[in-house]
N, C-alpha and C positions, 0 to 999 in steps of 0.2 A: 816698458809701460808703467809698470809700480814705480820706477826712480821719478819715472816724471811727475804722478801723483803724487807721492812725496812733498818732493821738489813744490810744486805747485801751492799744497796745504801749508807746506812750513813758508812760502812766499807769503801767504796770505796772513801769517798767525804774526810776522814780525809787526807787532803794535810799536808805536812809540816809544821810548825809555819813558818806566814812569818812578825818579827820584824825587828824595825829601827835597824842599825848596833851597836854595843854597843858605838861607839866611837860618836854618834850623839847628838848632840845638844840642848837644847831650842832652837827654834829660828834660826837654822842651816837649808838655803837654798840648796837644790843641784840641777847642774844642769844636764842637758836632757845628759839620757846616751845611742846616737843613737849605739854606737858598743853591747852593752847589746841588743838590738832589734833587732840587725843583727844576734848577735850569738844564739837567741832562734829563732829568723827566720830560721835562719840555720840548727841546729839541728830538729827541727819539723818538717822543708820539706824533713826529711827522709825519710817521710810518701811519699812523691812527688817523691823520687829518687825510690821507690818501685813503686808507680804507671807507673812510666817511664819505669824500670825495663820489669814489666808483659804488656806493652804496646808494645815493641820490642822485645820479647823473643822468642814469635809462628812463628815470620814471614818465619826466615831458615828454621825455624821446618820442619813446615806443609808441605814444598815443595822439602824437601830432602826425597830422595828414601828408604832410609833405615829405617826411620819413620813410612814412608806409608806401608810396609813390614810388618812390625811389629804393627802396630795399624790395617790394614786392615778397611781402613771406607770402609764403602759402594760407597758412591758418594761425590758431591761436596757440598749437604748438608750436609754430614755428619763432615767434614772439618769445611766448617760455624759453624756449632751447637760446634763445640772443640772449636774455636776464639770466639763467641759470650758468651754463657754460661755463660763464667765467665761475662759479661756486665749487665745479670741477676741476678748476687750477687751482683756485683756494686752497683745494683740499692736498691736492699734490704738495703746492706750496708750503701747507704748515706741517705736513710729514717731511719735509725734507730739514725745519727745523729738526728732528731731534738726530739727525746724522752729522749736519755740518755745522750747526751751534755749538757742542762739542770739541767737534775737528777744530775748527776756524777760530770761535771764539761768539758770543752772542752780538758784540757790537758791529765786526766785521761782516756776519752772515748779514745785516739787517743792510751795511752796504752793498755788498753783493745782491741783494733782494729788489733793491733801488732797479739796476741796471735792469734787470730781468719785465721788470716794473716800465720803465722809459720803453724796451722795445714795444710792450704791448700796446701801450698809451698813443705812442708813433703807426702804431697798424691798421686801429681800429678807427683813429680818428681819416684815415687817408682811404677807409672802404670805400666800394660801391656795389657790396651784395650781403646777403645775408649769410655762405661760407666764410667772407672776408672778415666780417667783422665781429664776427664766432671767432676766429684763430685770433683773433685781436686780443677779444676779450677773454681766450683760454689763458694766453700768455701771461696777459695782465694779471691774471687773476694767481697765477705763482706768486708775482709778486706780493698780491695782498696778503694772501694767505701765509707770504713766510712773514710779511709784516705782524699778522693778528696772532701769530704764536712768537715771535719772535720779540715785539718790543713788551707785551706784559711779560714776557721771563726776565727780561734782563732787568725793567722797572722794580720785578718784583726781588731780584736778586742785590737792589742797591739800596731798598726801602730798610727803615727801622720798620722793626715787626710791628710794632704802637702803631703805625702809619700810613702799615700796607694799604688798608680799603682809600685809606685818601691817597694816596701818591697812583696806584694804581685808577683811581678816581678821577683824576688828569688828564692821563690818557683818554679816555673814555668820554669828557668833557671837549676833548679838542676834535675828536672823532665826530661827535654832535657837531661840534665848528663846522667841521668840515664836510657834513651834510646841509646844515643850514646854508655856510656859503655858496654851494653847490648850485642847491632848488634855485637864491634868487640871478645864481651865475646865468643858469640855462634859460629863465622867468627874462630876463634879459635881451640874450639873443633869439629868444622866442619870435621876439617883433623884428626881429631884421627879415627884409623881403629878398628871405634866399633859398632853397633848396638845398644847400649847406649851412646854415645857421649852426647847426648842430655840432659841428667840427670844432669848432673852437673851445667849449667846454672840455671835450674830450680829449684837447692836446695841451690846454692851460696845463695842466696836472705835472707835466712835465717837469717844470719851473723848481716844484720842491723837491720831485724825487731826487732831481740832481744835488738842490741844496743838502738833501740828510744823505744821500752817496757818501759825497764830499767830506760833510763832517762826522761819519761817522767811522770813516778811516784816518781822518787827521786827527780829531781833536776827542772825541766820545771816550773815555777810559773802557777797560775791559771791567768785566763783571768779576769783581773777587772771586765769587767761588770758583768762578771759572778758573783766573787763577792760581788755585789753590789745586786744583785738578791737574793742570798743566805744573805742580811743584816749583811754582812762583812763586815762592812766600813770602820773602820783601814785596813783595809789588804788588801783593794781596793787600799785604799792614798798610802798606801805603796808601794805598785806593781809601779801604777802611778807615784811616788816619784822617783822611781829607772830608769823607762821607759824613762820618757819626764820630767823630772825635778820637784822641788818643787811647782813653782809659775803655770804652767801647768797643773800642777795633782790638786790643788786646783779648777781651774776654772776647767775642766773635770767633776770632783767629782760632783759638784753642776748641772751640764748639766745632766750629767749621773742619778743622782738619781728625779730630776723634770722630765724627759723624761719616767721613769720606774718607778715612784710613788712610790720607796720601794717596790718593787717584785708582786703588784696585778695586776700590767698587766699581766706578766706571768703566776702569776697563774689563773689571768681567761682567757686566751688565748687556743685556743684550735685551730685543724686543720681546721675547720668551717672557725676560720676568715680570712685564706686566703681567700677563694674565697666572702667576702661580702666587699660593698660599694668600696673606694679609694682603699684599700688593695689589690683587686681584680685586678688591674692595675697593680699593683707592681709585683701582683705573675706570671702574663702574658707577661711583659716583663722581669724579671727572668729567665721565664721557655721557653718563646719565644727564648731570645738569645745565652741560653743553647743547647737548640733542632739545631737550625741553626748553630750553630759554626761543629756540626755534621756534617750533610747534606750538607756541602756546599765542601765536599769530605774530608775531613784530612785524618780520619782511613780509608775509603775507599780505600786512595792510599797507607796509611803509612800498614797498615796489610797484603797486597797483592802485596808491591810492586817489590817482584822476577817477581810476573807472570806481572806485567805492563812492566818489561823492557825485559821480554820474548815476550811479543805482540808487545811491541816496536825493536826486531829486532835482542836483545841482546838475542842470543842462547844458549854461554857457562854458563851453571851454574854457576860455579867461577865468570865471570865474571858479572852475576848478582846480585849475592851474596856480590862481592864486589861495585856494586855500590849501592847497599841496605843500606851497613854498613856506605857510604857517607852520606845518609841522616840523620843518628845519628850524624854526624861532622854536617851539617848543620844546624841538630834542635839548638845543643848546641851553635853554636857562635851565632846565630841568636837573641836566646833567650837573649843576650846581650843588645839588642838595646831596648828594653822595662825600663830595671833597668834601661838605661841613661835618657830614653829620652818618657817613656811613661805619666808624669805627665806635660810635657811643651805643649802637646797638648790636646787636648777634646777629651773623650772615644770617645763621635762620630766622629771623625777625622780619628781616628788610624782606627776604623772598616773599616770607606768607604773606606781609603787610603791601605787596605788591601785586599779588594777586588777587586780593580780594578787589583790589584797587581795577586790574585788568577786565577781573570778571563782568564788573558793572558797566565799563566801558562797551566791553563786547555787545553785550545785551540791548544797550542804549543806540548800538547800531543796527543790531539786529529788528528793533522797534521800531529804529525810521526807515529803515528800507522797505519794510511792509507797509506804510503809513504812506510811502512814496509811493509804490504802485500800487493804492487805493488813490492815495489824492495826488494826481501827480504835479497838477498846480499848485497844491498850497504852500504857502510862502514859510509854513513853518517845515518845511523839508530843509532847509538851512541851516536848523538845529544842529544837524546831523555832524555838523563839523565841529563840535564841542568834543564828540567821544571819542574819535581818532586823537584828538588832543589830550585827554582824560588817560587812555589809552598810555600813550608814548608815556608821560608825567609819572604814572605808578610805573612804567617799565626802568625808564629812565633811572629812577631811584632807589630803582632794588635789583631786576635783572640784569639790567644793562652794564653795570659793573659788580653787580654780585658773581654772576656766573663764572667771570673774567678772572676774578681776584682766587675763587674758591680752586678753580681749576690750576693756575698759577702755582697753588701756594702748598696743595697736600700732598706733593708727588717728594719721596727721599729726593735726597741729591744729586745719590747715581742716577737716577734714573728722572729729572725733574724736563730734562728738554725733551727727552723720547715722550714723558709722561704729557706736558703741556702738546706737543705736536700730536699726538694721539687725540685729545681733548677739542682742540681746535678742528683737525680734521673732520669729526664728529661732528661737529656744530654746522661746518660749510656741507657735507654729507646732506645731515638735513634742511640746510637753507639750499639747496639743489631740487631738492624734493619737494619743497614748500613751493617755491617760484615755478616749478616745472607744473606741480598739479591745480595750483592755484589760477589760473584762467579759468584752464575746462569746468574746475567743480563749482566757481561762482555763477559763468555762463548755464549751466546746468540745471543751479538750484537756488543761486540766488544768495539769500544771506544764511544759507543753510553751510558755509567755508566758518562762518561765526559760529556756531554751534558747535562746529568739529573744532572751532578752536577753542571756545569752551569747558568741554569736554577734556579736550589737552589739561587748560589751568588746572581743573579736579586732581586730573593724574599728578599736576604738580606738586599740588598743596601737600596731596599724600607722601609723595615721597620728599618732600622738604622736611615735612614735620614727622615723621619716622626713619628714613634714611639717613639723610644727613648727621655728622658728626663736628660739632662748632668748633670753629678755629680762630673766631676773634682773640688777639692779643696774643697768640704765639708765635715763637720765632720758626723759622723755617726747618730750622735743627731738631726741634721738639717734634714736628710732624711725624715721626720715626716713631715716638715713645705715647704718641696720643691716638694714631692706630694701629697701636700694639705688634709695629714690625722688632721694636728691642724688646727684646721678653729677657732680659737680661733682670728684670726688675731692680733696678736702680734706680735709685731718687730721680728725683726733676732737678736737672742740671741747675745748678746756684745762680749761675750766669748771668741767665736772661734774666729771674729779677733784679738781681743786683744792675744788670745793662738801661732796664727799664726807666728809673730815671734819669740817666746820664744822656736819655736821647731824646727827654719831652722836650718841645717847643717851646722859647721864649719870646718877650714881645721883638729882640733884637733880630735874631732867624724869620720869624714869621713877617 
């Protein structure tokens, strides 16, 4: 049984040959090839445009009649338990990153994650009850969840450090894509007169997973440091040769492999040293800003929000429907503002600068939902679709890929895919909880789920602006020496400044 596992994992790790081009050189310098990093950025955050996808696809669902006809839940837990479920494969899902990302390699697990992905997609679309399309969406939901830890590790592990928030930012962008397309996919077959309308959104999905399957076993390079863990050190240079240029990939190489001793951190790394000594910091503000980027309402509103704009005043169906599918246009421009401009300022900037942004939103909700059941005719109850927008806008630009990037980017090396899959799992943890208690406590109280989410933001602010420790502008390498796991006290590695400008962007790259 071990030969076969074995056997198995080493089938899986044979990548590609990846040699210099034939026409290369002695002595032949290349330089930083930033559109190559965009285009494997790109295609991997397929993985993101699926997440995005199963992130907006329940919402018409669940609150269209001819649904609930046909699946017959019981209550409003029962509804919960179809939206959530899948947030409990998620969570499996991005734990099992930090076993077989490692093992396999980070490009090939996100293939693997594909397949796992296609069955769920295939199940849930072909239910006809509410058990059915729960195992549907458990399955499916591995798949996201090794996507949502899996393709920010590997982005974050091919980005110039200068670059991280925006390359990582990408990702994040096409995720919005792929909610926006979603809303007006479903907004769509809403009007077909069928009692299956609903199925097609639910099996389109398939289409890409196959495409990033496919490419990311033929053609997607492995992650250097991966790599370099595996004591592939041609093929590390190489990767890095083609990534950020010659003279870059040199100093890299040299960081990369003093930082990772030649693979025995890894291999004596085990889930243990999360939680012991320095380490144990790192895995709590991780797992901290994960959990909170939750709670502080996103899915709350984004999973539910027909019935927010039905509380809010908006009666016609259609007409909530359609400001539903607004929030998809708003995820996606929004998500813009990070790729420009989330690296000119300090991860703790964007957070605080985004919660104050959340806060006001929340409130702005909370005041027309009272406003609506006093006047439940008045035409200015319509407002109300400004703040959900207001909302996403400030998340968009600071949580929604700040959390992503932070989590990504502070975990050592041994320990960077156990540390992000810990991270992730957190986040789907609490987006389980969110989705699960968020029916009964609106049904209950009203816009009194705002308040609790309120209250969240405060917690955040707090710990953003005292907890947190800034990482804009360092390498990955350096995370080791900046929360004090090298007490070696040795200077700051020359490297990375000296790396720093060899990997800015020109107008020819950009």
């Amino acid at each position: 049984m071990g030969a076969t596992k074995v056997y198995v994992i080493n089938l899986i790790k044979q990548t590609a040959p990846i040699e210099p081009p034939i026409d290369s050189q002695p002595g032949h310098k290349r330089p930083p090839n930033l559109r190559y990093v965009y285009k494997l950025t790109t295609f991997v955050s397929l993985g993101g445009f699926l997440f995005g996808w199963d992130q907006g696809v329940m919402a018409m669902i669940i609150a269209d009649e001819r649904w609930l006809r046909l699946m017959q839940p019981a209550n409003d837990w029962s509804v919960g338990f179809v939206v959530s479920i899948y947030n409990i494969g998620c969570v499996v899902g991005a734990l099992t990153i930090g076993l077989i990302a490692d093992s396999c390699g980070r490009e090939r697990t996100i293939s693997l994650a594909s397949s796992v992905f296609i069955t769920g997609a295939l199940i849930q679309s072909a239910s006809y009850s509410i058990p059915q399309i729960s195992i549907g969406r458990l399955i499916l939901g591995l798949g996201v969840g090794a996507y949502s830890a899996g393709v920010p590790l590997y982005i974050s592990e091919i980005s110039p450090a200068n670059l991280r928030g925006r390359i990582v930012g990408i990702n994040l962008m096409i995720l919005c894509f792929g909610e926006m397309v979603v809303f007006w996919i479903v907004y769509g077959f809403y009007f077909l007169n069928s009692d299956h309308w609903w199925r097609m959104p639910l099996a389109i999905q398939v289409v890409p997973a196959l495409v990033l399957a496919v490419g990311c076993w033929i053609w997607v390079p492995p992650s250097p440091r991966w790599l370099v863990a595996e004591e592939r050190y041609d093929c590390a240079l190489e990767v890095l040769s083609r990534l950020h240029g010659s003279e870059a990939a040199d100093l890299e190489m040299s960081e990369i492999r003093e930082t990772l001793s030649e693979q025995e951190a890894v291999a004596k790394s085990s889930w243990a040293d999360m939680f012991k000594g320095p380490v144990l910091r790192i895995t709590l503000l991780g797992t901290g800003i994960q959990i909170l980027q939750q709670v502080t309402g996103t899915n709350g509103i984004f999973y539910y929000a027909p019935t927010l704009f039905k509380k809010g005043g908006i009666t016609n169906p259609d007409m909530a429907n359609l400001a539903t599918g607004g929030i998809g246009v708003v995820l996606f421009f929004s998500a813009w503002i990070p790729i420009f401009y989330f690296d000119r300022l300090g991860r703790k900037t964007w957070l605080q600068i985004g919660l104050v942004g959340m806060v006001g939103a929340l409130v702005g909700i909370c005041a027309l939902q009272q406003h609506a059941a006093d006047y439940p005719h008045d035409p200015a109850n319509y407002a109300i679709v400004a703040f959900p927008y207001l909302f996403f806008t400030f998340f968009n630009m600071s949580w929604s890929s700040g959390s992503w990037t932070y989590a990504a980017e502070i975990f050592p090396i041994s320990l960077r895919a156990k540390g992000n899959a810990l991270c992730t799992a957190s986040l789907w943890i609490s987006n389980f909880a969110v989705a699960q208690v968020s029916p009964p406590i609106e049904r209950a109280t009203g816009y009194g789920l705002y308040v609790i989410f309120i209250m969240f933001c405060i917690v955040a602010f707090v710990f953003v602006r005292y907890a947190l420790v800034e990482t804009r502008g360092r390498s990955l390498e350096e995370m080791v020496e900046l929360f004090g796991i090298d007490k070696t006290g040795k200077e700051q590695n020359k490297g990375d400044s000296e790396r720093q400008p060899l990997l800015q962007p020109n107008a020819e790259h950009e």
